[in-house]
NUGUZA-431942 format. One record per residue: x, y, z of N, C-alpha, C in turn. Coordinates in steps of 0.2 Angstrom, whole numbers, plus 5000, padded with zeros to 4 digits. Layout:
BEGIN
- neast nnorth nup caeast canorth caup ceast cnorth cup
- X Y Z X Y Z X Y Z
...
END
This chain:
BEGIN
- neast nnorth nup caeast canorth caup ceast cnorth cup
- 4887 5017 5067 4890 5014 5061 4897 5015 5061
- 4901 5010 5060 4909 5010 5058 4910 5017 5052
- 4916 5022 5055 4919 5026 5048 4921 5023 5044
- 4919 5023 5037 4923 5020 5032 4932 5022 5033
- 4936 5018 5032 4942 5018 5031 4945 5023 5025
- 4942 5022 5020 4941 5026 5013 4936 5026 5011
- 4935 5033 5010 4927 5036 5006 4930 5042 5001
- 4926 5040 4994 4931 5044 4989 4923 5047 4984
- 4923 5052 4984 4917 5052 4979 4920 5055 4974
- 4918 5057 4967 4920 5059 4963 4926 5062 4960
- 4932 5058 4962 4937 5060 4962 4942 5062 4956
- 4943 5066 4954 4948 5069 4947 4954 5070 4948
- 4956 5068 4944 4965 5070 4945 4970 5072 4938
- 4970 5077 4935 4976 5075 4928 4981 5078 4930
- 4986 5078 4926 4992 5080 4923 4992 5085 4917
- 4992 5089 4917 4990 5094 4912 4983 5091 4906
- 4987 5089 4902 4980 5085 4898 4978 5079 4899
- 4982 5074 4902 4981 5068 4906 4977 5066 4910
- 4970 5064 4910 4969 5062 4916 4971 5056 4917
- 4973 5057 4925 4975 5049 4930 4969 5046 4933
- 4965 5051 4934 4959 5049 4936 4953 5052 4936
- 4949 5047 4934 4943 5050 4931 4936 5048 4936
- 4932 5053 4938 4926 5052 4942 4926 5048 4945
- 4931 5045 4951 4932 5040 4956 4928 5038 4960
- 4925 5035 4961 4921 5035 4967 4921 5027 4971
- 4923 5027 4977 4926 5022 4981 4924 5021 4988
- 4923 5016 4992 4921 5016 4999 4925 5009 5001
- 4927 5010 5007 4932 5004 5009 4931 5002 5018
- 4928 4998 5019 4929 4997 5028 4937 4996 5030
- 4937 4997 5036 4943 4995 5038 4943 4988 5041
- 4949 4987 5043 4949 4978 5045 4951 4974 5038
- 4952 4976 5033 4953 4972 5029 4960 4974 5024
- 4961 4969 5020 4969 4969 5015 4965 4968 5011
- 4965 4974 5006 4962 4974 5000 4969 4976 4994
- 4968 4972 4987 4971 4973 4982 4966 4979 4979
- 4973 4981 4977 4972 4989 4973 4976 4987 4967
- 4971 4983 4960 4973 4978 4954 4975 4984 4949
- 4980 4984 4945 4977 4987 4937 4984 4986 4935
- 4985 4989 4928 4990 4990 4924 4992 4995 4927
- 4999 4994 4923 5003 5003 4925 5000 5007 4921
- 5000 5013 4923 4996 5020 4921 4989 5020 4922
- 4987 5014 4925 4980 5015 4929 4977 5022 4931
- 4983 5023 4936 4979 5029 4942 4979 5026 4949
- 4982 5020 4949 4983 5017 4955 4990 5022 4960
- 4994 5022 4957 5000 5026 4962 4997 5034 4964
- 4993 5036 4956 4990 5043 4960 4986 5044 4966
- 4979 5038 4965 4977 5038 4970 4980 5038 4976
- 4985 5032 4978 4987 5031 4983 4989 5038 4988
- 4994 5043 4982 4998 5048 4983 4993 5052 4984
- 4986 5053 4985 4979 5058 4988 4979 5057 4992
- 4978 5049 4994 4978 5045 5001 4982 5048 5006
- 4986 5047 5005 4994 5049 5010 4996 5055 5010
- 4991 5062 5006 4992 5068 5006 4996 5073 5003
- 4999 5066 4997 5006 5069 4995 5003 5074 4987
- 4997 5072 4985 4995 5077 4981 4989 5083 4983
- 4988 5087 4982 4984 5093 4985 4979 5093 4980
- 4981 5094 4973 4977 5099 4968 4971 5093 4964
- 4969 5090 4969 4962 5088 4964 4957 5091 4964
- 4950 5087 4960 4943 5089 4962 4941 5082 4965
- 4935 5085 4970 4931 5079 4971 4931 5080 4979
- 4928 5073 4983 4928 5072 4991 4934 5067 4993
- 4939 5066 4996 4941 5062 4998 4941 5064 5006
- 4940 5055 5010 4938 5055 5017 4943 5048 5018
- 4949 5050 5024 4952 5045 5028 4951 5045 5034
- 4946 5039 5033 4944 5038 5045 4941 5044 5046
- 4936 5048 5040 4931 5055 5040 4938 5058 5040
- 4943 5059 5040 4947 5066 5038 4949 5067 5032
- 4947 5073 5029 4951 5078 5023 4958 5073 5024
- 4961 5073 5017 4969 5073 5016 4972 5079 5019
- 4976 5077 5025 4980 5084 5028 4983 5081 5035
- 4988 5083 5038 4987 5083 5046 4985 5078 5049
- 4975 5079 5048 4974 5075 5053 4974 5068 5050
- 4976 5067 5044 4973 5059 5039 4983 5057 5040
- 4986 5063 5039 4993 5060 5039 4998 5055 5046
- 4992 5059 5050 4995 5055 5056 4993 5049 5057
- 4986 5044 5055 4986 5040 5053 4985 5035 5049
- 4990 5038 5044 4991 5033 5037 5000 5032 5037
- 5002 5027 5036 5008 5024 5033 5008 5022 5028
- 5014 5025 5024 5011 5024 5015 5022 5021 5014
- 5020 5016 5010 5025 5016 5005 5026 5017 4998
- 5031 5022 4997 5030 5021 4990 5035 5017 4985
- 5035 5017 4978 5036 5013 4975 5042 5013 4973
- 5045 5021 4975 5052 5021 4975 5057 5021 4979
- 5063 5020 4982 5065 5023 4988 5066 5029 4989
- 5066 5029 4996 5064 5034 5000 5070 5036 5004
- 5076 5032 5006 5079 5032 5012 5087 5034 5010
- 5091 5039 5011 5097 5040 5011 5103 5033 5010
- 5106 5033 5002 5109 5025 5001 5116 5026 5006
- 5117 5030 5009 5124 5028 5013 5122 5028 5018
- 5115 5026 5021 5115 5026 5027 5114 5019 5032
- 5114 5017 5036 5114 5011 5039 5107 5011 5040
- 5104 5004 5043 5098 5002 5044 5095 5005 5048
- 5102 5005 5057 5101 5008 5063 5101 5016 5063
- 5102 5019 5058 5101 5027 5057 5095 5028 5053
- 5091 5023 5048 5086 5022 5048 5079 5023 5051
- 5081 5019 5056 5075 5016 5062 5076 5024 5066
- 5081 5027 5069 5080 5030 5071 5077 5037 5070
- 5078 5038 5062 5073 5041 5059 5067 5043 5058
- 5065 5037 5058 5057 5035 5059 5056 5035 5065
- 5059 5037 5073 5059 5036 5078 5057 5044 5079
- 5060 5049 5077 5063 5053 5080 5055 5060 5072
- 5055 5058 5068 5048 5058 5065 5043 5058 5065
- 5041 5052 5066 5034 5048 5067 5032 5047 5075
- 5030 5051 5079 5026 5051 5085 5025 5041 5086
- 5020 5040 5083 5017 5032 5083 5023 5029 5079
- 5027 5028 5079 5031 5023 5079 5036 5019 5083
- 5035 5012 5080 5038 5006 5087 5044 5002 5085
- 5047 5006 5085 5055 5005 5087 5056 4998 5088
- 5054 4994 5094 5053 4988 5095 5052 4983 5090
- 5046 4985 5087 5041 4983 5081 5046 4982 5075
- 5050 4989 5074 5056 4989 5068 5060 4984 5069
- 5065 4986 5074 5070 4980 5077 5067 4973 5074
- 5061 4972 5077 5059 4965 5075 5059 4962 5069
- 5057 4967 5065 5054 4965 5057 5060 4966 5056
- 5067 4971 5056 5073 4969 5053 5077 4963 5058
- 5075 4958 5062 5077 4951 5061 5075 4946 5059
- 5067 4947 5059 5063 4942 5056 5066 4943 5047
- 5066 4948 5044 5070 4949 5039 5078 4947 5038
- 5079 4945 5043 5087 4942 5042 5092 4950 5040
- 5093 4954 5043 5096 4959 5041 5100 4963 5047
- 5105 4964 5045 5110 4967 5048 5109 4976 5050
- 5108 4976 5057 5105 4985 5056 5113 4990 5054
- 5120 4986 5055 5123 4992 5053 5126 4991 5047
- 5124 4986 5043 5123 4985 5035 5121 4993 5031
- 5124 4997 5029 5122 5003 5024 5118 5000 5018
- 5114 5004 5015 5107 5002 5010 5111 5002 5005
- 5118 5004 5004 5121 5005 4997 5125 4998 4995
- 5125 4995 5002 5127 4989 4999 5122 4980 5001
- 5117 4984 5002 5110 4979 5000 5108 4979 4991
- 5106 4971 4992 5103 4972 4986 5096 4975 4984
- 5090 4975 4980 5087 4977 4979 5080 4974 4985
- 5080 4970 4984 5076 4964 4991 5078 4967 4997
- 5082 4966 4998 5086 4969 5005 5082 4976 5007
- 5084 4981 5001 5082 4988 5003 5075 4988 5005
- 5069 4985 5000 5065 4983 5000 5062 4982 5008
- 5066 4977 5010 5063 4974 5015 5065 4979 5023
- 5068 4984 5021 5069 4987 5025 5063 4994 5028
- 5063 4996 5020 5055 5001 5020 5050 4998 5019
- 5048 4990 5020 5042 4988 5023 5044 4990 5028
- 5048 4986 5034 5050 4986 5042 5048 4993 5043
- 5051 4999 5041 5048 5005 5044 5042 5007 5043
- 5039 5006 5036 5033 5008 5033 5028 5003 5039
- 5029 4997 5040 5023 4993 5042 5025 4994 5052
- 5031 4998 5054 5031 4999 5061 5029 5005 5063
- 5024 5008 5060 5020 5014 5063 5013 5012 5065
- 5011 5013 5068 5005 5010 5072 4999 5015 5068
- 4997 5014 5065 4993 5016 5059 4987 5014 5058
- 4982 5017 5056 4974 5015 5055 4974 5011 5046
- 4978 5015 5042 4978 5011 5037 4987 5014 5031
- 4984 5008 5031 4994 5006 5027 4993 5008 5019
- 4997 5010 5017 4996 5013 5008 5003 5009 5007
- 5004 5005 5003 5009 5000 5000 5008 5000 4990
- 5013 5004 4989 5014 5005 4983 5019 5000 4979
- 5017 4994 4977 5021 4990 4974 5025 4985 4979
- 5024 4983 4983 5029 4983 4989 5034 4975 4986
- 5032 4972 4983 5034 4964 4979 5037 4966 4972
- 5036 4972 4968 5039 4971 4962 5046 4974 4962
- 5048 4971 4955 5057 4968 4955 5063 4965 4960
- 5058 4961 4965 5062 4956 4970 5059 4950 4964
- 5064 4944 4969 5063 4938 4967 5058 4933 4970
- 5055 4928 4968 5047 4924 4971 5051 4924 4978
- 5056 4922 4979 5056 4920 4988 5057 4925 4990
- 5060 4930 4990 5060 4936 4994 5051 4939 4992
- 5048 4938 4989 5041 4942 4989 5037 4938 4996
- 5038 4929 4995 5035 4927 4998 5037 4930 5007
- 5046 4933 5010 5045 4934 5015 5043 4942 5015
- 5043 4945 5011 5041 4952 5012 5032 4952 5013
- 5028 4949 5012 5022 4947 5012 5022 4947 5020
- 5024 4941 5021 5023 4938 5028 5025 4942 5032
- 5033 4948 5031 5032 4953 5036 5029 4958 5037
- 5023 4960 5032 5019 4963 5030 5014 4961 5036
- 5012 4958 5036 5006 4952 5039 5010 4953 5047
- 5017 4952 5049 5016 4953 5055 5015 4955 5060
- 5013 4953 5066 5007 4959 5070 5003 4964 5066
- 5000 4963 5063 4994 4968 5059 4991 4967 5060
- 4989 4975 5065 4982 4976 5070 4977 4974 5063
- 4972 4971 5067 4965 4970 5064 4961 4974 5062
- 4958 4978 5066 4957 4983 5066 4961 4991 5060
- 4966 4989 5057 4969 4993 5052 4968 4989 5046
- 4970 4995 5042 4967 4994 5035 4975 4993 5030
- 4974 4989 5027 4979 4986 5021 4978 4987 5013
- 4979 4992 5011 4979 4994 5004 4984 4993 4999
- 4984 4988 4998 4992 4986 4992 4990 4987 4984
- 4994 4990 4984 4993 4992 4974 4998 4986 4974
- 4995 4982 4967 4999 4981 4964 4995 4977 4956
- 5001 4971 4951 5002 4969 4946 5003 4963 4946
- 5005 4963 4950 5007 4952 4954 5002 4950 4959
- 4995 4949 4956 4991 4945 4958 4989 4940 4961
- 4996 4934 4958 4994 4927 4959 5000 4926 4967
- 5004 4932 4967 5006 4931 4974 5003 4934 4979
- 4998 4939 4978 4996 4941 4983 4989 4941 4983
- 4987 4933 4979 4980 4933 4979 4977 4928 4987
- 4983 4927 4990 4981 4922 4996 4979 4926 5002
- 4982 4933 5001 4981 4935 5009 4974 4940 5010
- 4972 4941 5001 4968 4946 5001 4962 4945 5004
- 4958 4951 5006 4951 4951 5009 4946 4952 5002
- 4948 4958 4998 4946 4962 4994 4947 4963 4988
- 4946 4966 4985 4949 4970 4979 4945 4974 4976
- 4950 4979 4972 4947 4986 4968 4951 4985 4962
- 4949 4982 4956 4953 4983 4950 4950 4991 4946
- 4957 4991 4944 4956 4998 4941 4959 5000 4932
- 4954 5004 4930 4956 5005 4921 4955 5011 4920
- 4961 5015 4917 4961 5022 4914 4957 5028 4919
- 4960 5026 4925 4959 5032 4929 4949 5031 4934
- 4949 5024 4934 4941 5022 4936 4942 5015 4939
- 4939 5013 4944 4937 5009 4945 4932 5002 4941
- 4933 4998 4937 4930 4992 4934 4929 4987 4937
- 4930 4986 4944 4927 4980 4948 4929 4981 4954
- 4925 4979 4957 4926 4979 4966 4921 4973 4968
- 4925 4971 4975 4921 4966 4980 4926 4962 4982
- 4921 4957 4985 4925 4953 4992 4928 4948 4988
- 4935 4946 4988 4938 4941 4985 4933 4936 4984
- 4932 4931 4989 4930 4925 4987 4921 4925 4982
- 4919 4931 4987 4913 4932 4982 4913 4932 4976
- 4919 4937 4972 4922 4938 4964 4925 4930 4963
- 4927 4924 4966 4930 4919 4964 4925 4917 4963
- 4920 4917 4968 4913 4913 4965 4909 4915 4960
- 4908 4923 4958 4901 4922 4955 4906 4922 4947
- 4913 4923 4946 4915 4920 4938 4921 4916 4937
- 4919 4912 4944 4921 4904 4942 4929 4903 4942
- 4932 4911 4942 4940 4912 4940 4943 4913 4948
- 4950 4911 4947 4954 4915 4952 4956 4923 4952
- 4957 4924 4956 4957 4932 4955 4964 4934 4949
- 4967 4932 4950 4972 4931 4944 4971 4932 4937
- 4967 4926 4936 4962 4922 4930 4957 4929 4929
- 4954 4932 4932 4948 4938 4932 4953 4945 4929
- 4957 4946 4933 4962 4951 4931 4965 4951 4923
- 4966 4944 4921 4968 4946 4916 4964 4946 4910
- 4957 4942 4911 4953 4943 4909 4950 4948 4908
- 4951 4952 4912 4949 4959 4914 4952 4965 4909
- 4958 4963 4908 4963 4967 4905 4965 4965 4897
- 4961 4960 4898 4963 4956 4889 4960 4961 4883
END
């Protein structure tokens, strides 16, 4: 039997008296790009940040490709997050080297590529990119790590509809089959074309899952249409 990509059972997460997540419980194959739907304060960015190891102190089971969050799960997950990540005075080509000299599994080539196919200058410094720009920069590294599954936290919000449609496509390109595409996000009706899947999520839980076209068919909506349906 295939390892599930994500197996999540009872997951808990608060902030002092906050819970972000309540009793989770989640199972994801790989091979597919599934949305990770809800409002802000969902619970969406927390989970993501289990996934990628960057929080410690929950309850419950989390399993990436069967590994505990640690070490062995960090080596193959590529996560971006929602904020920047990358030093603003630095150039593109001091970037990539970064992630070179970091990341074990990372393909240099792979980045080169996606910062042309992006139209960008590698000795352009990030401080004088605009926001799209920088953007498309921590896809290029985020998606050139040869990885079993991608964590993408917002990777389209506060760019413009054209730049979302090319940061999408450079998302998509070369992406092994065989890896797993977890995109959180709020902009549904753009990223309702590539999706396999989806997880909408409400006050720290899970409220729907399944196969995109299945959920188009059994209530008649576009996953858009369902979303806000969902959230009304």
């Amino acid at each position: 039997m295939t390892t599930p990509a994500i197996q999540i059972q009872h997951l808990n997460k608060t902030f002092g008296k906050t819970s972000a997540l309540n009793d989770l419980s989640l199972e994801l194959a790989p091979g597919h790009i599934v949305g990770l739907l809800g409002e802000n304060g969902c619970g969406k960015t927390t989970l993501l940040k289990i996934l990628a190891g960057l929080i410690a102190d929950y309850r419950g089971d989390v399993r990436i490709f069967g590994h505990e969050p640690g070490p062995g799960s960090k080596a193959i997950v590529s996560f971006l997050p929602d904020a920047s990540f990358l030093p603003q005075d630095a150039r593109v080509a001091h970037c990539i080297r970064l992630y070179r000299d970091f990341f074990t599994d990372f393909d240099e080539a792979k980045a080169r590529d996606l910062i042309g196919f992006f139209g960008l200058d590698e000795q352009m410094r990030l401080k004088q990119m605009s926001k799209g720009m920088r953007e498309k920069v921590q896809v290029a590294l985020t998606m050139s790590r040869r990885a079993k599954l991608y964590l993408l936290d917002e990777p389209i919000s506060g760019v413009d509809p054209a730049a979302r449609e090319v940061i999408l496509n450079g998302i998509l390109r070369n992406l092994d089959e065989d890896s797993m595409l977890l995109i959180a996000t709020h902009l549904i009706h753009d990223l309702e074309p590539i999706l396999d899947s989806v997880v909408l999520m409400r006050h720290g839980n899970v409220v729907l899952q399944g196969d995109a076209d299945d959920l188009r068919a059994e209530h008649n909506l576009s996953l858009d249409a369902l979303f806000r349906e969902t959230y009304r």
